[in-house]
N, CA and C atoms as a LAMMPS dump frame, in Angstrom:
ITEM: TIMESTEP
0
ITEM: NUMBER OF ATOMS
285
ITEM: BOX BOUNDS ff ff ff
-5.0000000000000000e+02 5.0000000000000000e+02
-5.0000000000000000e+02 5.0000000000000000e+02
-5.0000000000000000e+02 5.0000000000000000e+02
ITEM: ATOMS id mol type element x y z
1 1 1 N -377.67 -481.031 -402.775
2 1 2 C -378.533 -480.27 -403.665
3 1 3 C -379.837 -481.039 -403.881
4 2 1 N -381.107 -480.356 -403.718
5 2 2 C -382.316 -480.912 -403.629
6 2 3 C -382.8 -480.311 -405.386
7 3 1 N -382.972 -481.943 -405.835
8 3 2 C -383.579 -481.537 -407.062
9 3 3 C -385.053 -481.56 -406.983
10 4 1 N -385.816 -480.997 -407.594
11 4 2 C -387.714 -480.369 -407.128
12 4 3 C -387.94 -481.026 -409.014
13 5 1 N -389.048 -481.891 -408.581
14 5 2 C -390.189 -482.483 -409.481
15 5 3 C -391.218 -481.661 -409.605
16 6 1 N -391.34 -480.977 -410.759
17 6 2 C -392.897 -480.134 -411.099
18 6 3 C -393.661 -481.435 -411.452
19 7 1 N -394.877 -481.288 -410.832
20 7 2 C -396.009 -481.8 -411.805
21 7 3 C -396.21 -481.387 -412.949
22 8 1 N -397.142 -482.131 -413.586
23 8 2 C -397.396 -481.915 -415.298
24 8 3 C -398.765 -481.666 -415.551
25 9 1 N -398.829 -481.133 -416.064
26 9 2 C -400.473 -481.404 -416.499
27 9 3 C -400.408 -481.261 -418.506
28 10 1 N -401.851 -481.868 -418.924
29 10 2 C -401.348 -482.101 -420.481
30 10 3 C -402.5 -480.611 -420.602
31 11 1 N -401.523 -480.561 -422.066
32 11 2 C -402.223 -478.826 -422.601
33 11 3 C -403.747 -479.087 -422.832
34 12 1 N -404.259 -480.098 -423.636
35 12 2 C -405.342 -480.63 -423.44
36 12 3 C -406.605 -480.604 -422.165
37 13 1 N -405.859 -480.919 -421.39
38 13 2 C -406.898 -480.927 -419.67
39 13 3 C -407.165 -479.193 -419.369
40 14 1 N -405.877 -478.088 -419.712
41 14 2 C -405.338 -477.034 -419.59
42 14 3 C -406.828 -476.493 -420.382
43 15 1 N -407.135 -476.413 -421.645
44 15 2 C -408.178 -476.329 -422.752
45 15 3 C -409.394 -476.57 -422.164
46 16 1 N -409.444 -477.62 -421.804
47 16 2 C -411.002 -477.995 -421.515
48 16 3 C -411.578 -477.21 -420.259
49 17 1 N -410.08 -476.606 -419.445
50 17 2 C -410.559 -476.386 -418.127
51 17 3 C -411.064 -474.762 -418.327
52 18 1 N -409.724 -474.263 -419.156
53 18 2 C -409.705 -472.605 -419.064
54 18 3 C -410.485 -471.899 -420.21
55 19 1 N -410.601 -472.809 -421.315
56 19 2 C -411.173 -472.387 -422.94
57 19 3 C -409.899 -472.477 -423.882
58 20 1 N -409.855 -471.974 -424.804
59 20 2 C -409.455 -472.01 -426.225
60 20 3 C -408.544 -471.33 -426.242
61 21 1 N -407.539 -470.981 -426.393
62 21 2 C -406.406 -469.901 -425.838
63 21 3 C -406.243 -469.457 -427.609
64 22 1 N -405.755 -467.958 -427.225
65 22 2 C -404.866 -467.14 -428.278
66 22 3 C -403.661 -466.675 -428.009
67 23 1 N -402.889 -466.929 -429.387
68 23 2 C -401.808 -466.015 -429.314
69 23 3 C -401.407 -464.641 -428.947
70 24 1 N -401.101 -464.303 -428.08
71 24 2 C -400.679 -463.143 -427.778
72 24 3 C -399.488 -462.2 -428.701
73 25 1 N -399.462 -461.452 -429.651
74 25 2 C -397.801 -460.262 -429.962
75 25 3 C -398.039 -459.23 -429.19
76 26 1 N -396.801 -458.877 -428.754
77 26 2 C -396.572 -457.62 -428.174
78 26 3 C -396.464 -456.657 -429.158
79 27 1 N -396.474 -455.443 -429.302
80 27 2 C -396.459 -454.177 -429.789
81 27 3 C -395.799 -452.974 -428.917
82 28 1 N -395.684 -453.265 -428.146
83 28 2 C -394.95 -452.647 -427.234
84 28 3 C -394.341 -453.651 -426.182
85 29 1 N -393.352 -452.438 -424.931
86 29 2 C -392.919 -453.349 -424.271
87 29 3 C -394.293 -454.119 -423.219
88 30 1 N -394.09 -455.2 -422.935
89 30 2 C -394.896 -455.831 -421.406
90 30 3 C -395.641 -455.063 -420.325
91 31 1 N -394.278 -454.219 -419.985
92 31 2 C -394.853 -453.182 -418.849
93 31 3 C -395.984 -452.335 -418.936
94 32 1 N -395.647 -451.658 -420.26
95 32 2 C -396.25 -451.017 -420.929
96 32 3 C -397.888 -451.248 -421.782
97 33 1 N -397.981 -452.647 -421.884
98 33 2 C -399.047 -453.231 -422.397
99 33 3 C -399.755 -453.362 -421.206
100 34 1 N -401.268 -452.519 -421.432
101 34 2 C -402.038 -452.493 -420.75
102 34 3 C -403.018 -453.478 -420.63
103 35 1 N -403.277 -454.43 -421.834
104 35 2 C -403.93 -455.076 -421.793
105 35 3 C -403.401 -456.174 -421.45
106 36 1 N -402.509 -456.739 -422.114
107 36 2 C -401.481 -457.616 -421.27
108 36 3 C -401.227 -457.509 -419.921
109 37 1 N -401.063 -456.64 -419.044
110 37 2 C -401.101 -456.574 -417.861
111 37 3 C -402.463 -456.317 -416.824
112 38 1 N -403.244 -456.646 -417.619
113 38 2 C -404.626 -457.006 -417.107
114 38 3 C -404.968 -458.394 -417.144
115 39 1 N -404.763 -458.992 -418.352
116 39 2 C -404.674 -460.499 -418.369
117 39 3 C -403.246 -461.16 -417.487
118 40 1 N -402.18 -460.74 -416.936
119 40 2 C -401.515 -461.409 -415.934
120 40 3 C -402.283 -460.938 -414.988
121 41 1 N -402.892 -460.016 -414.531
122 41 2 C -403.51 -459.465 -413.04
123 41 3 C -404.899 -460.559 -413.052
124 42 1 N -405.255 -461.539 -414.169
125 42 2 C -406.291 -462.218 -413.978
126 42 3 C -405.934 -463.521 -413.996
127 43 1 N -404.615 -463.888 -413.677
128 43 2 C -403.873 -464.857 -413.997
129 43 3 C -404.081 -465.905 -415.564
130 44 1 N -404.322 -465.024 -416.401
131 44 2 C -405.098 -465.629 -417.736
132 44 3 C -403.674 -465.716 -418.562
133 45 1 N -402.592 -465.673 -418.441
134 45 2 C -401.241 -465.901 -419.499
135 45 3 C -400.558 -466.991 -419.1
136 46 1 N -400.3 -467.632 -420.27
137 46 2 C -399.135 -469.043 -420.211
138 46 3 C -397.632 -468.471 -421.068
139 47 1 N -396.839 -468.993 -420.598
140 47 2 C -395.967 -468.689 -420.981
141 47 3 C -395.289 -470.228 -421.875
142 48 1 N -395.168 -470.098 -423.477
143 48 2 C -394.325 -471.35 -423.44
144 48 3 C -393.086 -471.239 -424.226
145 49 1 N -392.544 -472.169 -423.797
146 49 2 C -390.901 -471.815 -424.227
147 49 3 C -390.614 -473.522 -424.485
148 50 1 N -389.331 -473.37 -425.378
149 50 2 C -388.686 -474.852 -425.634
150 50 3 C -388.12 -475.572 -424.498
151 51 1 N -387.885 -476.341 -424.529
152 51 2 C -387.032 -477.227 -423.511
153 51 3 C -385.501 -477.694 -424.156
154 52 1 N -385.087 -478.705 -423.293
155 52 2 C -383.602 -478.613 -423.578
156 52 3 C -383.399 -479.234 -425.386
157 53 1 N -384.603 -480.544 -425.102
158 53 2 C -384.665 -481.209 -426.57
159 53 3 C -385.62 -480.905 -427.677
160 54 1 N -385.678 -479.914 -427.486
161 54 2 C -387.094 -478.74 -428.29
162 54 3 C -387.677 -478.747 -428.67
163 55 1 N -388.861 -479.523 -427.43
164 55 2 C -390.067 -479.781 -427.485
165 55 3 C -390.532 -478.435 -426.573
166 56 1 N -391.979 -478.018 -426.928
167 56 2 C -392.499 -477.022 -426.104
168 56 3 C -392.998 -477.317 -425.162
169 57 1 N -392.9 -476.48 -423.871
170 57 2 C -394.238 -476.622 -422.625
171 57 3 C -394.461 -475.373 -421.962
172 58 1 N -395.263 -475.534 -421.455
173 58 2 C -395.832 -474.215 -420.812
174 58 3 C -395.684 -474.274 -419.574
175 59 1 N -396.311 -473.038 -418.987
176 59 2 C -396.191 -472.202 -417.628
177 59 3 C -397.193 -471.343 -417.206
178 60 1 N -397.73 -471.717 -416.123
179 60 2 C -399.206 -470.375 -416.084
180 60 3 C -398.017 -469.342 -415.506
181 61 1 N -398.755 -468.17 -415.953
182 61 2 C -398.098 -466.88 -415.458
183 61 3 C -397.031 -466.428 -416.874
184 62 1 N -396.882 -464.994 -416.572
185 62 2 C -395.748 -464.364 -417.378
186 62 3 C -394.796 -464.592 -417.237
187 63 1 N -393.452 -465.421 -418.357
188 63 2 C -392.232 -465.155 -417.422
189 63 3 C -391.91 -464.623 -418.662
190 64 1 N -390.723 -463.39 -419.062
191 64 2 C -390.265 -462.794 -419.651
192 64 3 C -389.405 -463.518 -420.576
193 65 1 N -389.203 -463.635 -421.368
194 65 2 C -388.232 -464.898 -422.365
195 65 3 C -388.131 -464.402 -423.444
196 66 1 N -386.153 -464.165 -424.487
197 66 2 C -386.204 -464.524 -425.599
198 66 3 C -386.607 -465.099 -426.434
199 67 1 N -386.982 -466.619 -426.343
200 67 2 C -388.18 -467.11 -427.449
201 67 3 C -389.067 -467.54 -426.601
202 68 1 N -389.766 -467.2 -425.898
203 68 2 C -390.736 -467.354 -425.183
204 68 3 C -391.879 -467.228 -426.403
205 69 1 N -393.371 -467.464 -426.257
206 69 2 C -394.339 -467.209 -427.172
207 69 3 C -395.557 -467.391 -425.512
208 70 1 N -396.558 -466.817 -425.983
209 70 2 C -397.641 -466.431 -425.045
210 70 3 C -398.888 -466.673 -425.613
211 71 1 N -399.589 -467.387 -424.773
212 71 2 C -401.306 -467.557 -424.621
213 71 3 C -402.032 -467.244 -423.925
214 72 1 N -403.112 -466.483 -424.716
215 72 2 C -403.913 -466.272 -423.524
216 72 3 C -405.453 -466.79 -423.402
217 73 1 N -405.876 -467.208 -422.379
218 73 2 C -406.728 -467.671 -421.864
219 73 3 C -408.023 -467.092 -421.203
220 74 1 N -409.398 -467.652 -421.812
221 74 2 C -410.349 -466.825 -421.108
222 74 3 C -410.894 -466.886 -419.792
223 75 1 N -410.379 -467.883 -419.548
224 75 2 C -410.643 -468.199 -417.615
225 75 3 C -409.015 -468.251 -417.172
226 76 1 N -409.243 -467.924 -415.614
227 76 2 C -408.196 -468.195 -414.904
228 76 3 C -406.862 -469.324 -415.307
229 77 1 N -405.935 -469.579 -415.333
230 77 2 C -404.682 -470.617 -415.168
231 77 3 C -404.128 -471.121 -413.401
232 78 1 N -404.863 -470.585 -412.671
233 78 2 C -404.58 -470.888 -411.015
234 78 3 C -404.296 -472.087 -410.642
235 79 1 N -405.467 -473.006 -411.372
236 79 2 C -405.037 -474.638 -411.095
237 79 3 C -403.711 -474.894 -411.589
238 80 1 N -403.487 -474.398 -412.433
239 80 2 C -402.147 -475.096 -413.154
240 80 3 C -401.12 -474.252 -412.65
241 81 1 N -401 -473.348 -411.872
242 81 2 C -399.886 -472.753 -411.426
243 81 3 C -398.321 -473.339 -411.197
244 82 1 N -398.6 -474.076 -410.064
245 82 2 C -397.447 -474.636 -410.117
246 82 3 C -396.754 -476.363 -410.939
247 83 1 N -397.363 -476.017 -411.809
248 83 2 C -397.228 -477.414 -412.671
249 83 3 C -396.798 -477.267 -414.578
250 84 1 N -395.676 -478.235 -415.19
251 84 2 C -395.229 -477.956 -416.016
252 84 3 C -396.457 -478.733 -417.051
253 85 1 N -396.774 -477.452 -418.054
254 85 2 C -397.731 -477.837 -419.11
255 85 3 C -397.154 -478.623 -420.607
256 86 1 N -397.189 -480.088 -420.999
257 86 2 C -396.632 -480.906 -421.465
258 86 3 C -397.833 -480.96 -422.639
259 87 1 N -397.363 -481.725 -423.683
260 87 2 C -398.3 -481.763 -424.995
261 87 3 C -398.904 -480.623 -425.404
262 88 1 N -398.318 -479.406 -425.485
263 88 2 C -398.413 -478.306 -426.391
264 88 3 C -399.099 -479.191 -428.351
265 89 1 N -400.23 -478.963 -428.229
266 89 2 C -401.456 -478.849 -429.39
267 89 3 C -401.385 -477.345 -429.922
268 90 1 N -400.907 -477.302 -431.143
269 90 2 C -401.057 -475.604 -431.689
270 90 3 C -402.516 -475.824 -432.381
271 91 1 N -403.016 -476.911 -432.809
272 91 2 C -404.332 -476.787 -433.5
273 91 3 C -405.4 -476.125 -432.485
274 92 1 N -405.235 -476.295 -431.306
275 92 2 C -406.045 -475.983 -430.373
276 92 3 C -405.843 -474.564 -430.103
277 93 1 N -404.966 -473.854 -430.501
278 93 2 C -405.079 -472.479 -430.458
279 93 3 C -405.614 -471.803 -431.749
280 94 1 N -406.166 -470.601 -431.188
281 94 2 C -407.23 -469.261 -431.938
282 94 3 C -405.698 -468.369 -432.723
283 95 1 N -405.88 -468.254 -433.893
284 95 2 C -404.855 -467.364 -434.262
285 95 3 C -405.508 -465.879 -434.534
């Protein structure tokens, strides 16, 4: 069994690169959110969720999650695609 190392990047570098992120609520379902599904079609959503010792990190892209919580971003998340987003800063988010 091949265990796979994500890179990291800190939420911080994430900020400076993409802008100031907001909280996202749904009001409806995902699918259904039109605007929400314009901001994944611009790759502009993070997804963050707890970890095992429940600390938060993020994820560019949508992934669907029970306690998941969502940011969104005014530039692209592409650089950070495949890399786990570490040091979650809530001061740095727009409420």
């Amino acid at each position: 069994m091949k265990l796979i190392k994500l890179k990291t990047a800190r939420f911080l570098q994430v900020v400076e690169n993409c802008g100031k992120p907001q909280v996202y609520t749904f009001w409806q379902k995902p699918s259904a959110d039109r605007q929400l599904q314009a901001q994944i079609k611009k790759n502009r959503v993070m997804t963050i969720l707890k970890s095992g010792c429940g600390t938060d990190f993020g994820m560019a892209g949508f992934k669907e999650a029970k306690d998941a919580r969502y940011l969104i971003f005014s530039k692209s998340l592409k650089r950070f695609a495949e890399k786990r987003i570490v040091g979650i800063d809530w001061a740095r988010v727009r409420e």
